[in-house]
N, C-alpha and C positions, 0 to 999 in steps of 0.2 A: 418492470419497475424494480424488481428486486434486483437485478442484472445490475441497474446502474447503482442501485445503492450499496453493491459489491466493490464494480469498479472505482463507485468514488472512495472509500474504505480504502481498496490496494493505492488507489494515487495518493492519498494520505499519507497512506503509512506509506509510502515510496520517499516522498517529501519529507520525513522526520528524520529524529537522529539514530535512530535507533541501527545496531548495524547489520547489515547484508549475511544473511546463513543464518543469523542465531534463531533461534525458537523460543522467544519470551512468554512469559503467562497470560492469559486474558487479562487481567487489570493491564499491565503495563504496554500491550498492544494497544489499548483502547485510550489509556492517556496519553501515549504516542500518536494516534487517530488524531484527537484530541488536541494536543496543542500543535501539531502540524496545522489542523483547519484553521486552529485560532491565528496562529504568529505568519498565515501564508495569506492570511483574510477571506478565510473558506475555502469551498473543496475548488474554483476555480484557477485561486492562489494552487491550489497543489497540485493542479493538472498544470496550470503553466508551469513549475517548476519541472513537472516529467519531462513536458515534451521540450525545454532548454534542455532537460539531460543529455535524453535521446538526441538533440541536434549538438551537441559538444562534446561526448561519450556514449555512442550509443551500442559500443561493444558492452561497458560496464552497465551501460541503463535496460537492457536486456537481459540481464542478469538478476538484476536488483527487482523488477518489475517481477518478473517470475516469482523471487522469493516472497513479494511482497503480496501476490494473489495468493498462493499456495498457504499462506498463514493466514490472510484473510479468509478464502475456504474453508482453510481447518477449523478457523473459528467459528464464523456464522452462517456455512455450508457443508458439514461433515459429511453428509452425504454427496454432496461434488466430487470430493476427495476420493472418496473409497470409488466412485465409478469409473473415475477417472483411469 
């Protein structure tokens, strides 16, 4: 359970505006989270937008996905992180 509520967190925040490399704070990840679910009509909305990425750029959407679990981790998995 917690796995997917990771993945849906990174597809979120994949789907937001927020940009690819940066390292934002907890509040502004999490209202990132946040109105990605709301303005994509939930985390379904935001998986559908991955996977059009992945199917129209998926050299960038490879990139972007990575960045987007690895901040999801750090936040709500810090220990994933450091085992990794």
């Amino acid at each position: 359970m917690r796995s997917q509520v990771l993945a849906a967190r990174a597809a979120a925040l994949f789907a937001s505006d927020l940009p690819c490399g940066t390292r934002p704070g907890p509040e502004l990840i999490e209202a990132a989270i946040a109105d990605a679910v709301r303005t994509r009509g939930g985390t379904r909305g935001c998986v559908a937008a991955l996977a059009a990425a992945y199917g129209d750029y998926p050299e960038t959407a490879v990139v972007r996905m990575r960045w987007a679990r690895s901040v999801v981790q750090g936040l709500y998995s810090p220990d994933l992180v450091l085992a990794a």
